[in-house]
GUZA-374710 format. One line per field, with one value per residue (C-alpha): residue in one letter; x, y, z. Coordinates in pm, 1 decimal. Example, Ala and Ser with C-alpha at 12.3 -4.5 7.8 and 13.67 -1.06 7.14 Angstrom:
BEGIN
fikol <- c(A	S)
c1 <- c(1230.0	1367.0)
c2 <- c(-450.0	-106.0)
c3 <- c(780.0	714.0)
***
This chain:
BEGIN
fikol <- c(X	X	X	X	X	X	X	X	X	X	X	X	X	X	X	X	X	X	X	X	X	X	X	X	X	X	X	X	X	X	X	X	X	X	X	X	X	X	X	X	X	X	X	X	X	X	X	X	X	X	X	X	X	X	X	X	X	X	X	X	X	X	X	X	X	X	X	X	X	X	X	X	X	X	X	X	X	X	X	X	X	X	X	X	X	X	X	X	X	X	X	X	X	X	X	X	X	X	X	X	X	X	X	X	X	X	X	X	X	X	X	X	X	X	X	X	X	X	X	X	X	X	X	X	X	X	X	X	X	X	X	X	X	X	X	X	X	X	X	X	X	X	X	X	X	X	X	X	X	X	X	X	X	X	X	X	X	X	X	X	X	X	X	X	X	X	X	X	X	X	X	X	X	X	X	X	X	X	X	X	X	X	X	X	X	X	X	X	X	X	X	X	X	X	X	X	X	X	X	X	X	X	X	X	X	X	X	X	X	X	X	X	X	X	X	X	X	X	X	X	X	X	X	X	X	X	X	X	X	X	X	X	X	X	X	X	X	X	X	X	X	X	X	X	X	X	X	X	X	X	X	X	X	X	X	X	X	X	X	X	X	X	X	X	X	X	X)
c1 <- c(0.0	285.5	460.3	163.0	137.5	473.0	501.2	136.1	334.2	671.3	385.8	222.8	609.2	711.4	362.2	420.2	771.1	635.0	378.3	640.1	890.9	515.1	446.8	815.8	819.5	473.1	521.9	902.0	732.7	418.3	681.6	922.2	591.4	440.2	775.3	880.5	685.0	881.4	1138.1	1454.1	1672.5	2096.6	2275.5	2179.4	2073.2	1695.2	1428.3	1466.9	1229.2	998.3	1151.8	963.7	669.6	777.7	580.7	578.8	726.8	508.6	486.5	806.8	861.4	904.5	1239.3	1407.1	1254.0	1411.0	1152.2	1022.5	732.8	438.9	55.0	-61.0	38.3	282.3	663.3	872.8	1272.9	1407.3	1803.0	1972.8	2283.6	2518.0	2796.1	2790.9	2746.1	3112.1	3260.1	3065.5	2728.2	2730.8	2771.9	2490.1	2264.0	2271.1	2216.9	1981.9	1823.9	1864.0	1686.2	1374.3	1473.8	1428.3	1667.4	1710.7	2041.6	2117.4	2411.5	2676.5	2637.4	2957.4	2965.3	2691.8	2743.1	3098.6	2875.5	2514.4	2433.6	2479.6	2249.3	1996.1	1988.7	1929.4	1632.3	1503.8	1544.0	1277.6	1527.9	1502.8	1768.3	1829.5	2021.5	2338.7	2550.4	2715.9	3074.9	3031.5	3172.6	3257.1	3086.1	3370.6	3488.6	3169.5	2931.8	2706.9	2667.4	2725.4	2362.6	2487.9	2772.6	2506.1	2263.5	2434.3	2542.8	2217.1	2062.0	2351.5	2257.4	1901.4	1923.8	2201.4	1946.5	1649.9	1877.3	1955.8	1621.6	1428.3	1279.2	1343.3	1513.8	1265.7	1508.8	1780.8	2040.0	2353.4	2679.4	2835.8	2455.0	2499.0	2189.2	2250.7	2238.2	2080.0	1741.8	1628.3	1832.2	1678.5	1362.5	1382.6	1452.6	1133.3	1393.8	1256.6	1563.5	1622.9	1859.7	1826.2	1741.2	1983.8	2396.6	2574.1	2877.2	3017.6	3264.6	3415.0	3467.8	3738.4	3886.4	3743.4	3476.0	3355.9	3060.5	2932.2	2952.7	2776.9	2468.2	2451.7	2451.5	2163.4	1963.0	1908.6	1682.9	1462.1	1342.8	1179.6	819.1	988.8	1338.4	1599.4	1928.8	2221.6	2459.5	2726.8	2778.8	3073.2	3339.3	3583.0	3611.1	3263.9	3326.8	3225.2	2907.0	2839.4	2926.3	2664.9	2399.1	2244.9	2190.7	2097.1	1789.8	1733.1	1730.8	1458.8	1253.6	1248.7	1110.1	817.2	934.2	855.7	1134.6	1058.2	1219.9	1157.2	1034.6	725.9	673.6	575.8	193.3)
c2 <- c(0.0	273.8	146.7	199.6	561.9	671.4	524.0	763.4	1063.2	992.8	1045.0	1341.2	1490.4	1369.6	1523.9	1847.6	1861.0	1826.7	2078.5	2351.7	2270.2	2269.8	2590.5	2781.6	2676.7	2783.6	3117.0	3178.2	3114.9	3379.4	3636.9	3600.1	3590.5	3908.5	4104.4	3995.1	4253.4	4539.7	4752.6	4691.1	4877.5	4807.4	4933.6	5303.6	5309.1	5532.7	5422.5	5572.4	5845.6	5832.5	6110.9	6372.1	6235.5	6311.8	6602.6	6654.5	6932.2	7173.6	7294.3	7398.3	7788.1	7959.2	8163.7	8241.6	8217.7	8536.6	8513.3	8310.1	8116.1	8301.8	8415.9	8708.4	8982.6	8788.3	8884.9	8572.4	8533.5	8226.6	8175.7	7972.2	7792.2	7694.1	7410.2	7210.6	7018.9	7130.6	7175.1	7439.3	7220.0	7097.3	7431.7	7621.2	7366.5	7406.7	7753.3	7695.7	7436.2	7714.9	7974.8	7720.3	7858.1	7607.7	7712.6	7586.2	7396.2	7372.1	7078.0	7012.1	6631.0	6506.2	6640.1	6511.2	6167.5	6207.2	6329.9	6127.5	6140.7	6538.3	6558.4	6265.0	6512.3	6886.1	6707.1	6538.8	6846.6	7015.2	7186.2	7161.1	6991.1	7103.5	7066.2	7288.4	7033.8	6725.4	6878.2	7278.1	7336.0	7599.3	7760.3	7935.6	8200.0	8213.4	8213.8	7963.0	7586.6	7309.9	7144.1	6770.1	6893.1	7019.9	6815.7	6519.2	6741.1	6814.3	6443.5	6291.0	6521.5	6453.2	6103.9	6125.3	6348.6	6132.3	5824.4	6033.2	6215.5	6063.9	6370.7	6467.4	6793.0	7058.0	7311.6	7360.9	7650.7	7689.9	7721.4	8063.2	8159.3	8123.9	8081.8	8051.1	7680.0	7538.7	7591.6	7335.3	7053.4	7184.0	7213.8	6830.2	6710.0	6886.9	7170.7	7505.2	7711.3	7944.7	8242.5	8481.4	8815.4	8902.6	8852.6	8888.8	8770.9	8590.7	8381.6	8664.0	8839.1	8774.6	8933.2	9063.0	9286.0	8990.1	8914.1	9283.6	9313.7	9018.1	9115.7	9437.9	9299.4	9054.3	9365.7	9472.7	9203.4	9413.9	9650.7	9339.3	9118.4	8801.7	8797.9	8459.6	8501.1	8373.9	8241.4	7945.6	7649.7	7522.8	7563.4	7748.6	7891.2	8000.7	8109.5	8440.2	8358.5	8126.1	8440.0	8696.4	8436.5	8478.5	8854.2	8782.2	8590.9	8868.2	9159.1	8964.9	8817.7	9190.4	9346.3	9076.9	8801.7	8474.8	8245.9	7984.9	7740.6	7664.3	7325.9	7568.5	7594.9	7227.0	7103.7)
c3 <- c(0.0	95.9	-215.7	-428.0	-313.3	-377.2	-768.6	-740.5	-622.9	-836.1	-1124.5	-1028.5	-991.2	-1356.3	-1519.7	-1321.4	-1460.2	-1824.4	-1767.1	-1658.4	-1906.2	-2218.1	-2030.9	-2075.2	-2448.8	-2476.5	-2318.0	-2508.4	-2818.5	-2764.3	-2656.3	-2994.5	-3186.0	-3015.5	-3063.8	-3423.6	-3593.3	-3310.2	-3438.3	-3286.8	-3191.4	-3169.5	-2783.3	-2810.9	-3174.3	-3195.5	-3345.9	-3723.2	-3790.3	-4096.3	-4356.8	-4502.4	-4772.9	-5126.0	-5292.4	-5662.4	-5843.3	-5955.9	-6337.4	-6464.9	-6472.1	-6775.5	-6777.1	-6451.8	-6058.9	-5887.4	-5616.0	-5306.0	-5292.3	-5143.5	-5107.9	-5229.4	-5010.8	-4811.6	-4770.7	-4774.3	-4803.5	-4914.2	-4792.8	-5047.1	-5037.5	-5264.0	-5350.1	-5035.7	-4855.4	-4730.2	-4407.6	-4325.3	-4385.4	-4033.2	-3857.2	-4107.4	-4024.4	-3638.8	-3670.4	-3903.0	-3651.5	-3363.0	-3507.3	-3630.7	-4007.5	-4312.6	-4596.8	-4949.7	-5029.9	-5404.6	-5354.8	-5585.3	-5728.3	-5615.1	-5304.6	-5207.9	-5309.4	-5076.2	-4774.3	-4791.6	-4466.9	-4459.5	-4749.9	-4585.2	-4278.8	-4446.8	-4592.8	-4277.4	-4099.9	-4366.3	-4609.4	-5003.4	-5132.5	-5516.0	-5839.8	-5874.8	-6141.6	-6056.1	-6028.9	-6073.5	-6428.1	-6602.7	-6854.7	-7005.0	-7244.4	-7464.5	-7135.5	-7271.2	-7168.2	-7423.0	-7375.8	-7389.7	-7099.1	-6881.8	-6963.4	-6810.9	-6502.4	-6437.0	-6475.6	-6294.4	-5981.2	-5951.8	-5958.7	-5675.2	-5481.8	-5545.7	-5435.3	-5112.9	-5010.5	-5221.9	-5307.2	-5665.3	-5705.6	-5862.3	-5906.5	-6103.0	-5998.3	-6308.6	-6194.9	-6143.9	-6273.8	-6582.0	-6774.9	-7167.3	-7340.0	-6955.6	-7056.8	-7291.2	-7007.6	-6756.9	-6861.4	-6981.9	-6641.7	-6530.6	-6330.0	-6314.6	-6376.8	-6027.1	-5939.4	-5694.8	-5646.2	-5370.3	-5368.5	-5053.8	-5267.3	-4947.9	-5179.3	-5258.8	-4930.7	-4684.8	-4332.0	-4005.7	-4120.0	-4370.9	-4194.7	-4161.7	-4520.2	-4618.1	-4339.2	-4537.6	-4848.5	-4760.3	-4593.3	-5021.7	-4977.7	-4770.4	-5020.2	-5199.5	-5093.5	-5165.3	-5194.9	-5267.9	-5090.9	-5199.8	-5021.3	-4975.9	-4745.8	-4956.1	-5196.2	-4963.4	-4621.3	-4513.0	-4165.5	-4195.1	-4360.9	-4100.6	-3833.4	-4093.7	-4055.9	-3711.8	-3798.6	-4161.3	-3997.7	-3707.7	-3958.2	-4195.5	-3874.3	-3752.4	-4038.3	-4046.2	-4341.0	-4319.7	-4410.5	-4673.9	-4888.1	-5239.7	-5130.9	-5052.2	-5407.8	-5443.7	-5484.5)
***
């Protein structure tokens, strides 16, 4: 009789064993089927944040855009940048970022291809990022582009944009603006040819009193509803337009612009 009750017992042990180990698969298996579908994340690595939707570009301007996108009645300034991204990109940006100001970078191909994740973050931080040639040519004696040259620029640097952003450019900006024989290319890839209507000539501009020169040049701008500024976060040393910037933005903010970027432009 005692024997019979502890083979009993030994029993109830073994199936209680089998129903914790059923219950630990069971349970392991709900838990790596609830959290398959989770993003993961690597040690400290965030969550990636959803980039800005595509928009399409709107109908391709006839001539030259020398002026911001606005309403009727509204006074807009677009800053524009030129032939970065560049060492300068990172530094632009932050102030950029500090003052809540979206700008327009018109990137040089090549560049950006050697700095993607520059170019990935101007556009997730809600610039436009547009077409200003694939490696900045020049136009030359004659100051007119051979079509095929530019042509190819110009295609070459969209599709490096798109690959980046991917956010087709919608703007095409010619090196050193020159406009002649960049028409009929630009107009092919759908690029609305764009200048500006203000030069603060900060390439051109060196020494201590650099950056007061370049805040009164951009002040022109002023006198205008809807002015495009240009300046430059590449090709050369750009610390002084980096130092004008903060009071290029206080002088426009003052006098009751809103800042835009031809990404505005877009339907």
């Amino acid at each position: 009789m005692g024997s019979g009750v502890r083979i009993r017992w030994d029993r109830v042990c073994m199936l209680l064993a089998a129903v914790t180990v059923l219950v630990i698969v069971v349970g392991h298996a709900i838990v790596r089927g609830v959290t398959a579908d989770e993003p993961r994340t690597l040690g400290n690595e965030a969550p990636s944040v959803a980039a800005p939707v595509a928009r399409p570009c709107p109908p391709v301007v006839d001539g030259v855009l020398r002026t911001a996108p606005h309403e009727e009645g509204q006074r807009t300034v677009a800053l524009t940048f030129d032939d970065g991204p560049g060492e300068w990109t990172d530094d632009i940006l932050a102030v950029l970022a500090q003052q809540d100001v979206k700008a327009t970078f018109f990137v040089v191909g090549r560049e950006a291809a050697a700095a993607p994740d520059q170019v990935r973050q101007m556009y997730a931080a809600g610039h436009a990022v547009e077409n200003h040639s694939w490696s900045h040519p020049s136009a030359g004696r004659r100051g007119r582009w051979d079509q095929q040259l530019i042509g190819n620029q110009i295609r070459r640097t969209s599709a490096e944009i798109g690959r980046l952003t991917g956010q087709p450019p919608c703007y095409f900006r010619p090196p050193q603006g020159v406009v002649p024989g960049a028409e009929g290319p630009a107009r092919t890839a759908s690029l609305s040819m764009t200048l500006w209507s203000v030069d603060t000539r900060d390439w051109a501009i060196r020494g201590q009193t650099a950056a007061d020169k370049i805040r009164t040049r951009a002040r022109a701008g002023l006198d205008e509803p809807n002015p495009i500024v240009l300046l430059h976060d590449g090709g050369g040393d750009r610390r002084a337009t980096l130092a004008a910037l903060p009071g290029i933005i206080d002088d426009y903010r003052r006098a009751g612009y809103a800042f835009v970027t031809l990404a505005d432009g877009r339907v």
